[in-house]
C-alpha positions in Angstrom: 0.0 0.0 0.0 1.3 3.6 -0.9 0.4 6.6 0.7 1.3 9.6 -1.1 0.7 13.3 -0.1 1.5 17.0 -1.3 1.1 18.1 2.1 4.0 20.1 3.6 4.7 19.1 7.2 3.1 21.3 10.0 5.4 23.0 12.5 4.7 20.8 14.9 5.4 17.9 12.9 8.9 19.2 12.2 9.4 20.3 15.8 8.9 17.2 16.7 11.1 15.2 13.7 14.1 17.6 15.3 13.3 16.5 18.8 13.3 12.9 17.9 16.5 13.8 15.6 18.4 14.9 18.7 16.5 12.5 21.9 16.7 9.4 19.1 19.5 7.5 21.6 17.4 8.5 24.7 14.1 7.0 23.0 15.7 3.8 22.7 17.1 3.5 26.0 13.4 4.4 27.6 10.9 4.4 24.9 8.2 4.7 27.5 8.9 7.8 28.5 7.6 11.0 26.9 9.6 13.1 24.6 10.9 15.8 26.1 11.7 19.9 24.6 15.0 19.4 23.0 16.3 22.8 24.0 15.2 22.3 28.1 18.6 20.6 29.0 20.8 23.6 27.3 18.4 26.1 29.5 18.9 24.0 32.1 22.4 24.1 32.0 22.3 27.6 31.6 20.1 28.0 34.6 22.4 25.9 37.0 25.9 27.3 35.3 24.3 30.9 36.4 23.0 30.0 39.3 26.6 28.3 40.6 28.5 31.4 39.2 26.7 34.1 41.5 26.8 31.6 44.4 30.9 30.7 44.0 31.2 34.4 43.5 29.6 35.2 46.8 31.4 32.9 48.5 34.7 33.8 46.6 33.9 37.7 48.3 33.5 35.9 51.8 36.9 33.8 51.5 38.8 36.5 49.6 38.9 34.8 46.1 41.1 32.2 47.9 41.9 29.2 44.9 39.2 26.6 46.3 36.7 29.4 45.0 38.3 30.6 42.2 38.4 27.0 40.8 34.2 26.6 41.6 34.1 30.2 39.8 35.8 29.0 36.6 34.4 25.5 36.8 30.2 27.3 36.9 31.5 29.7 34.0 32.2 26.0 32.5 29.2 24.8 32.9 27.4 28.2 31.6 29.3 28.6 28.5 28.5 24.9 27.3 24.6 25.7 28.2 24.8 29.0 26.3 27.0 27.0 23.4 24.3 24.1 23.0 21.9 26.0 23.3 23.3 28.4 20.2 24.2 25.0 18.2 20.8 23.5 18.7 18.9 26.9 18.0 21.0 26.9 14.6 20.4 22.9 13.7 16.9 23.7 14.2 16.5 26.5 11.7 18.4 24.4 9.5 16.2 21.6 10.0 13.2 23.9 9.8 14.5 25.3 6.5 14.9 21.9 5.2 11.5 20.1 5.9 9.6 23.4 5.0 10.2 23.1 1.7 9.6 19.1 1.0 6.4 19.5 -1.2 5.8 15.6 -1.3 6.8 12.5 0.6 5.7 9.0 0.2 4.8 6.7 2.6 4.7 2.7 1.4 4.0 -0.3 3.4 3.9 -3.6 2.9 4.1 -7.3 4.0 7.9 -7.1 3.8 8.9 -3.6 5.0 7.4 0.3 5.5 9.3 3.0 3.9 9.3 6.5 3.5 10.5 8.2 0.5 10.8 12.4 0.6 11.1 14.8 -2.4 14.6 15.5 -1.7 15.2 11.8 -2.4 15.9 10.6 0.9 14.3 7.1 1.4 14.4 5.1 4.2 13.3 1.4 4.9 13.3 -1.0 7.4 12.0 -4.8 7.1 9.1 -5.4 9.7 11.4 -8.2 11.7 13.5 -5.1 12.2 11.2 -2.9 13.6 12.5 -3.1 17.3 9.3 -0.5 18.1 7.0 1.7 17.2 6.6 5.2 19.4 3.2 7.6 18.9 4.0 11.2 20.0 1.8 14.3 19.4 2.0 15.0 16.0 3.8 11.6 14.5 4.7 8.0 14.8 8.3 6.9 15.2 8.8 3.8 13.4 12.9 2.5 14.9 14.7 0.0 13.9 16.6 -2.5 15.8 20.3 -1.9 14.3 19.3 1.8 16.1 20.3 3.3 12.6 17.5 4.0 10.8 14.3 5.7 12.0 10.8 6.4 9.9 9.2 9.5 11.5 5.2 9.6 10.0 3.0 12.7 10.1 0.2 10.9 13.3 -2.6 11.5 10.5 -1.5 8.4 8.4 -1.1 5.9 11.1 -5.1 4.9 11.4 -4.0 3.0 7.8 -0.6 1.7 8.9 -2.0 -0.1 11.8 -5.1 -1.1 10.3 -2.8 -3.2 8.3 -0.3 -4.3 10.6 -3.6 -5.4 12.5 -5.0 -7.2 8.8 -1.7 -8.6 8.3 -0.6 -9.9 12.0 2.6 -7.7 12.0 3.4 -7.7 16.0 5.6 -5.0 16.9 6.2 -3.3 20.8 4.3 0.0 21.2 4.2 2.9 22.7 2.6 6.4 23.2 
């Protein structure tokens, strides 16, 4: 079966391709779990790098900048400039991504007994053979189809999945799930 569209993927379609991009190795470690904002653990870092910079510099006026502080200082202005520097790398991958998946026109989704693919406009195709289908994720706005060599992933706008599972269902293909 092939499903073929001319639709161009939503934003949150596309937020949520770059998520799974970036959490893919955390999704297989703990596919139960939801799917969390890519950018939170740079602001997070950011947060706590700040955070340990104004409290080591406090205490680096109360012990007269002895070494022990100045070492904490340095060490939280560490951990601030790598939360401002992935958050700066992941803002730019994003708009990259963005810029990239805006302007696929078509993509084509085809299933059958054997394998599901997913071919895009740019002529990137991907496939992967049901028996290596190590799960199959629902999120918000798409389904994440992974494969067990962890290389390959199929990431499906959620509106075509009523027919993909329809005929997994018609054709016994038993794969784990989740949501």
């Amino acid at each position: 079966m092939i499903i073929e569209t001319t639709e161009k993927f939503t934003k949150e379609e596309i937020d949520e391709v770059f998520a799974v991009t970036l959490k893919r190795s955390q999704i297989y470690k703990a596919p139960e779990k939801p799917l969390k904002d890519p950018f939170k653990d740079a602001i997070g870092n950011i947060i706590w790098g700040g955070c340990a910079l104004v409290i080591t510099f406090v205490l680096g006026l109360i012990l007269k900048f002895s070494p022990v502080s100045v070492i904490a200082m340095t060490l939280s202005g560490v951990l601030l400039l790598v939360g401002i520097l992935m958050l700066v790398t992941e803002k730019k991958a994003y708009k990259e991504s963005y810029a990239l998946f805006s302007k696929q026109d078509h993509s084509k989704v085809e299933f059958n007994e054997e394998k599901i693919g997913v071919e895009m406009s740019n002529g990137t195709t991907v496939n992967i053979k049901w028996n290596e289908v190590e799960f199959i994720k629902v999120f918000k706005a798409t389904v994440g189809v992974f494969s067990s060599d962890k290389a390959r992933a199929l990431i499906i706008p959620l509106k075509y999945w009523d027919e993909i599972a329809k005929f997994m269902q018609d054709n016994r293909i038993i794969v784990k799930f989740y949501r």
